[in-house]
C-alpha positions as CSV (number, residue, x, y, z in Angstrom):
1,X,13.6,191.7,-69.4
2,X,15.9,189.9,-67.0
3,X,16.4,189.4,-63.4
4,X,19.6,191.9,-63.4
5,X,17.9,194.4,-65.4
6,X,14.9,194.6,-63.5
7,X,17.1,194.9,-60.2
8,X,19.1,197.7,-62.1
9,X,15.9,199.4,-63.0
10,X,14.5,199.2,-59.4
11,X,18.1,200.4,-58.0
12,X,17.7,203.2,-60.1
13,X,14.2,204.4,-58.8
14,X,15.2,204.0,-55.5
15,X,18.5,205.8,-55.5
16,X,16.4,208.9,-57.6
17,X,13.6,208.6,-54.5
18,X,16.3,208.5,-51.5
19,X,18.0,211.9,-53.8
20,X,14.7,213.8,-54.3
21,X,13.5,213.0,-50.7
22,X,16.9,214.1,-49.2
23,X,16.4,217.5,-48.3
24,X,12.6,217.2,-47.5
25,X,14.5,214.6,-44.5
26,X,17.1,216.4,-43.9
27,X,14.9,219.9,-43.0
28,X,12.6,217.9,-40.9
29,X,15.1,216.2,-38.8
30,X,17.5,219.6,-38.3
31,X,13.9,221.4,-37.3
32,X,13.1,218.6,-34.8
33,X,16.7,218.8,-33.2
34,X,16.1,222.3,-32.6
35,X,13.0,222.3,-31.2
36,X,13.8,219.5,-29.3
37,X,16.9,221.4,-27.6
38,X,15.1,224.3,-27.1
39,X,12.0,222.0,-25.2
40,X,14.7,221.1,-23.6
41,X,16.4,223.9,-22.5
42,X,13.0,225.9,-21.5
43,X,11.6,223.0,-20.1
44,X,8.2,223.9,-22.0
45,X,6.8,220.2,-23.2
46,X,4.5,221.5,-25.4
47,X,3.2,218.8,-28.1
48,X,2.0,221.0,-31.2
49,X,5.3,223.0,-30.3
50,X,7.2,220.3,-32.0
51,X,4.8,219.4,-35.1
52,X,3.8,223.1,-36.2
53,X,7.4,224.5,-37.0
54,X,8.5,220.9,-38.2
55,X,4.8,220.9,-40.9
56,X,6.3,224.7,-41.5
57,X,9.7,223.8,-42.5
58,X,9.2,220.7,-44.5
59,X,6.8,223.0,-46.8
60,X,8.8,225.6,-47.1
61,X,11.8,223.5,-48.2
62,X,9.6,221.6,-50.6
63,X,8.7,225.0,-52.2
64,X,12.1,225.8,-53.0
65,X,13.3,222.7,-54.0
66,X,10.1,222.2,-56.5
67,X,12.1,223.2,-59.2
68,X,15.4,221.1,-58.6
69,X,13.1,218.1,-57.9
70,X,11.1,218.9,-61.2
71,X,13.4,219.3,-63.2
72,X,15.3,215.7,-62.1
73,X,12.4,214.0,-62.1
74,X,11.7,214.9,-65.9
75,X,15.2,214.0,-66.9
76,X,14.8,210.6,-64.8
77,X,11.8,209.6,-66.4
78,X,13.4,210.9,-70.1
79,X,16.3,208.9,-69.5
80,X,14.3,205.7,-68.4
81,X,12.0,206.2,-71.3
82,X,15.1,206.4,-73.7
83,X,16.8,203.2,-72.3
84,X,13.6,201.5,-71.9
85,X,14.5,200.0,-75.5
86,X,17.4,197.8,-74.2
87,X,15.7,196.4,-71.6
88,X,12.7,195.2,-74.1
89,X,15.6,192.9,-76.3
């Protein structure tokens, strides 16, 4: 195995973890703005305030995405598994 097909192999992982960890992100950052805004438009600066809803939200998305992030992750690891032979010579 090469130098170019090791770095297409690691580009490949890392795209699949910055897609699978995209909405997980994504929910916690939108929940953070929120709270944040509304700290800041009650003036209430309390500290679990911001962690509680945020801890809420991230498992809540990560339950309904399970599936979706399942099922790429099996067709991920099928498809490296089935083009592992290439990279072998």
């Amino acid at each position: 195995m090469g130098p170019d097909q090791t770095v297409e192999m690691i580009r490949r992982v890392l795209m699949e973890a910055m897609l699978l960890s995209a909405p997980l992100l994504v929910a916690a950052c939108l929940i953070s703005l929120l709270v944040s805004l509304l700290q800041t438009l009650t003036s209430v600066q309390e500290q679990t305030l911001t962690a509680v809803p945020r801890l809420v939200v991230v498992f809540v998305v990560a339950m309904a995405t399970l599936p979706w992030t399942v099922h790429r992750l099996v067709n991920f690891t099928l498809r490296m598994f089935t083009g592992f032979h290439k990279y072998l010579g």
